[in-house]
N, C-alpha and C positions, 0 to 999 in steps of 0.2 A: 535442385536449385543452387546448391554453395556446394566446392569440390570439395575434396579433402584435405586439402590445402587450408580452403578458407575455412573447415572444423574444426582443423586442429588450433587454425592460431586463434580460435574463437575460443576456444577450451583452455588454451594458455591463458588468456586475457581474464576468462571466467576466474582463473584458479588464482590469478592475483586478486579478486576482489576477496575469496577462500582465505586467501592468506593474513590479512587485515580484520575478518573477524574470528579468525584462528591466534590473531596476537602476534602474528610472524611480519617479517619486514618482505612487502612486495619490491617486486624490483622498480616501479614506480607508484606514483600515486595513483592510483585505477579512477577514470573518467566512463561514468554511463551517460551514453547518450543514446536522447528521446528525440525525435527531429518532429516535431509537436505538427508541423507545415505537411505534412505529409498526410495528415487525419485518418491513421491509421483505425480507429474504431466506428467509427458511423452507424452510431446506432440505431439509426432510421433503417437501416437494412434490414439488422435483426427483430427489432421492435415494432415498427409502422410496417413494411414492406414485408416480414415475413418470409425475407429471403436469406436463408443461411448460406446458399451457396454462393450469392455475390459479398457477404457479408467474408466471408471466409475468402472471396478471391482478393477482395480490393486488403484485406490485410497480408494478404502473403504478395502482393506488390509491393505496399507499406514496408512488411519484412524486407524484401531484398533490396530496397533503396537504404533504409534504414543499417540496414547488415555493411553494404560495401561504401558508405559514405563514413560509417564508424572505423572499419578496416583501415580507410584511406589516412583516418584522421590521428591513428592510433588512439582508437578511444573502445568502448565496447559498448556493443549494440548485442544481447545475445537472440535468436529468432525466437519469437515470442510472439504469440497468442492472444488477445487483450478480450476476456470475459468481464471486464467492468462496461461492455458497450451493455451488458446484459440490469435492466434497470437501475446501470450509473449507480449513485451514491445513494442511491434509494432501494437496491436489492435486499435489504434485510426485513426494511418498512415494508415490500411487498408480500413478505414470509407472516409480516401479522397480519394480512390483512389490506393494510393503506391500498387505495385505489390508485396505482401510480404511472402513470399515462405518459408519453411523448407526445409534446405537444410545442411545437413550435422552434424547434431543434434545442429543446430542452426537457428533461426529465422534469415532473411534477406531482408532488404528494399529497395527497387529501390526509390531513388529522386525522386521528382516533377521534371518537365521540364521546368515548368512554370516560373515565375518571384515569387519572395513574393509578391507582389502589385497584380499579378493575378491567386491568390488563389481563389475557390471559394468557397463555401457552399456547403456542398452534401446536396441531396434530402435525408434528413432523412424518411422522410413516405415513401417512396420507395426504403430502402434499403435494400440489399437482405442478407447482414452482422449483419443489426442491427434484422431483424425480425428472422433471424436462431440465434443470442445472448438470446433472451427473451427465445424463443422456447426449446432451451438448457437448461437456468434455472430453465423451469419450468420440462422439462423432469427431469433432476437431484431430484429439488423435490419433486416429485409422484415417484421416486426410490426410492432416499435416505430417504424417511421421513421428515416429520415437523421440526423433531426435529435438525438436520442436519440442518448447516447453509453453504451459499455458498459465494466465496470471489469473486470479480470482475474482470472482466477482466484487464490486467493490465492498470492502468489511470495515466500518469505521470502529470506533470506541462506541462502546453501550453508552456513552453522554452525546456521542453525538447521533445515534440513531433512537435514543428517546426524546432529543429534539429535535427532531423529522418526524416522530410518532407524535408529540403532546404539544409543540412550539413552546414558546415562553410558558404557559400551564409546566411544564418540565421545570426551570428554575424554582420558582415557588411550590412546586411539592420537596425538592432538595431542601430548601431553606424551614419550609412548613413541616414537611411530613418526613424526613431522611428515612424512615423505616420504609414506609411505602415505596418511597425513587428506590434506595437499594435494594428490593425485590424488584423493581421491574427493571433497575438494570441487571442484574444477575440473569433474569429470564431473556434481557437479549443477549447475555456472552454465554447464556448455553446454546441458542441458537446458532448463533457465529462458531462456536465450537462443532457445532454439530455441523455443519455445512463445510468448514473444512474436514472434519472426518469423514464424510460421504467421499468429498473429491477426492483426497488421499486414497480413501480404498477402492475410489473408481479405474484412478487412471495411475496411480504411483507417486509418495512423497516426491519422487523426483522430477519428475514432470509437472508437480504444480510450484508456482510462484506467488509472494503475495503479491497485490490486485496493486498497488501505486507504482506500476512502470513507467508513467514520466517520470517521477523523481529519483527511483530506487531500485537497484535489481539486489536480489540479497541468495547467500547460498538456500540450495532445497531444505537443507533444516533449518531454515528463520522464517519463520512467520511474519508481518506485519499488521501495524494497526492506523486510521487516523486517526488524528485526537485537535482537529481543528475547533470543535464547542468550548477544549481546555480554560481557552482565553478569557472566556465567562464566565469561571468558577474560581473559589478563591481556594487557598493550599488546603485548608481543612476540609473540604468538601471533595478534592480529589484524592488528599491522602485518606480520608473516611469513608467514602462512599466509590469513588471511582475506581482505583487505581486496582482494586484486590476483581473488580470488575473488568479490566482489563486485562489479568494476569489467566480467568476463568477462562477467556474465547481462546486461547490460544492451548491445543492440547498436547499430552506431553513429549508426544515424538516430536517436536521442536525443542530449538536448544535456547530457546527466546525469540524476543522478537525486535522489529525496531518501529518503530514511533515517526508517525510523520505530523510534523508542525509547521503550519503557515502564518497562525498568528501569534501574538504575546502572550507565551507560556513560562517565560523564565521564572515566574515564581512558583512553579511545580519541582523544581532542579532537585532539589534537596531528596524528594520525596523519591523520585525520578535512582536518584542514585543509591535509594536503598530498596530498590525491587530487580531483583537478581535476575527474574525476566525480560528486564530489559535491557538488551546486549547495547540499544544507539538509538539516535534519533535521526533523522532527515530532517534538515531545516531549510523553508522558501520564506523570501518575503520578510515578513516584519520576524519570523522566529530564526532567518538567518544573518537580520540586521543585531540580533542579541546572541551570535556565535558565541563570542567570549564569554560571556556568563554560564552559557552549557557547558563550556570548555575547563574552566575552571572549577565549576562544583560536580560535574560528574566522574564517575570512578575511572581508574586509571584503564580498566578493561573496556570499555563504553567506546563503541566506536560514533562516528561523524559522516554522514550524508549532509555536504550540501552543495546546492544550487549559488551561484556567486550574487548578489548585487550589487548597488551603486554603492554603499557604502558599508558593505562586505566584500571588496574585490579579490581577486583570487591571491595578489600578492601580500593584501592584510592575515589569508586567511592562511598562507605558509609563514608568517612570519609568528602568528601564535602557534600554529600546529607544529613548526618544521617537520611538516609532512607526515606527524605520525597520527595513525587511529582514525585516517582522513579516508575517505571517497568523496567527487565528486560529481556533480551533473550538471549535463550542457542537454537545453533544449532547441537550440537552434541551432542551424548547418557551421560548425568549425570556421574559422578564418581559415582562409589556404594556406597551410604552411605551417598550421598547431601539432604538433607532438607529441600531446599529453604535460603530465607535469612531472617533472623528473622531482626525486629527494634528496 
């Protein structure tokens, strides 16, 4: 599909994003782009339709528009895989259990019944979820090539997949019961852990990627997490409860990981810069209109994913950063004539 030509300078462009969470000065600011217009996952194929192999063609179309419009743009697009069409933001909820359905070009979770306090453990050696996940990656593999790397299914924060498991019941056991929510988020970031260890021994740390490739492509040793529920917890609740929650799903052949944030989480920051797990955060939306605040209280080694807005533009955001510690993302087709961004 792409000569050697377009691998190698694909591996150039990789190794500058390498060099930014190595602490080293790329030769520019490294741009990933996602061309979101492309709808590169459609998970009605794999989901409703039951078809893996249109599921798999119509993303390696995706791939190569996606590959030679990043090329053109000098931006990096690396060929990539998307296992989050694999039940969306709700893959972990279907690991306890939740009945979670596509339905109307939307993923949809049925609640626990249960209490939080009587959550239990799945039988992970026995689940019929986890052994068809592995089974997938490695099918994608022996299609797509070595070379082709595959993103995760999607793996949020144990806060925010105990509220896709309990809804708001989830807040008020945090506030009512913390012993209780802290065992049952524990028990989803050993799940989350254990699902990235299947995939790693499935198919090769190096071939898997974390699951948010719109916003973030990150080296094979970083892990990701979202932590979009953040917004709804106040710092004691994520520096008590959450955050050592967070640090469990990510196992230790990763070197950290980074943090994706879309809503109002600057008052985590503090907390944020004393968990040595986490290398960065990726910030859209209202948590990239509070760039500066991340930028200023997290540690000098803490890198920066973000997406630009209206009132985050790209020139605000070289003029706090001058360029260092920075990556960014573009979701839509480049102007004609973008370059990237020089330092």
């Amino acid at each position: 599909m792409f000569s050697e030509v377009q691998w190698n300078e694909l591996d150039h462009r990789e190794n500058q994003v390498a060099k930014v969470f190595a602490g080293e000065q790329p030769d520019h600011v490294p741009v990933w782009f996602y061309h979101e217009e492309l709808g590169q996952m459609r998970p009605e194929l794999l989901m409703a339709e039951k078809n893996r192999e249109a599921w798999l063609e119509n993303q390696l179309r995706a791939v190569k528009v996606n590959v030679e419009e990043s090329l053109d743009s000098h931006c990096l697009y690396y060929p990539l895989i998307e296992m989050a069409s694999f039940y969306g933001t709700h893959y972990i909820d279907a690991l306890f259990g939740n009945d979670v359905q596509w339905v109307e070009n939307q993923f949809w979770s049925k609640e626990q019944t249960c209490e939080v306090s009587e959550l239990q453990m799945p039988d992970l050696d026995d689940s019929s979820l986890l052994k068809e996940t592995v089974e997938l990656a490695q099918w994608v593999q022996e299609k797509a090539g070595d070379r082709f790397v595959i993103s995760m299914p999607d793996v949020g924060s144990p806060i925010n997949v105990a509220v896709n498991l309990f809804g708001e019941r989830f807040f008020l056991e945090i506030a009512m019961d913390p012993e209780s929510a802290e065992r049952a988020l524990k028990m989803v970031a050993e799940v989350t852990r254990r699902v990235y260890q299947e995939l790693v021994q499935a198919v090769g740390q190096k071939a898997i990627r974390c699951h948010n490739a719109f916003y973030v492509y990150t080296p094979y040793d970083y892990a990701g997490l979202s932590l979009c529920a953040t917004q709804m917890i106040s710092p004691a609740n994520f520096s008590e409860s959450v955050a050592d929650a967070d640090d469990l799903c990510v196992p230790d052949c990763y070197r950290g990981m980074i943090q994706h944030i879309c809503g109002s989480s600057k008052q985590h920051v503090e907390e944020m810069a004393r968990r040595p797990r986490i290398k960065g955060v990726q910030l859209n939306d209202n948590g990239a209109d509070q760039f500066e605040d991340y930028f200023n209280a997290l540690r000098p080694d803490q890198v920066f994913y973000l997406r630009p807005t209206q009132q985050m533009p790209i020139e605000k955001i070289l003029e706090i950063t001058c360029g260092q510690r920075l990556l960014l993302t573009v979701t839509e087709a480049p102007e004609s004539g973008f370059i990237g961004v020089g330092i």
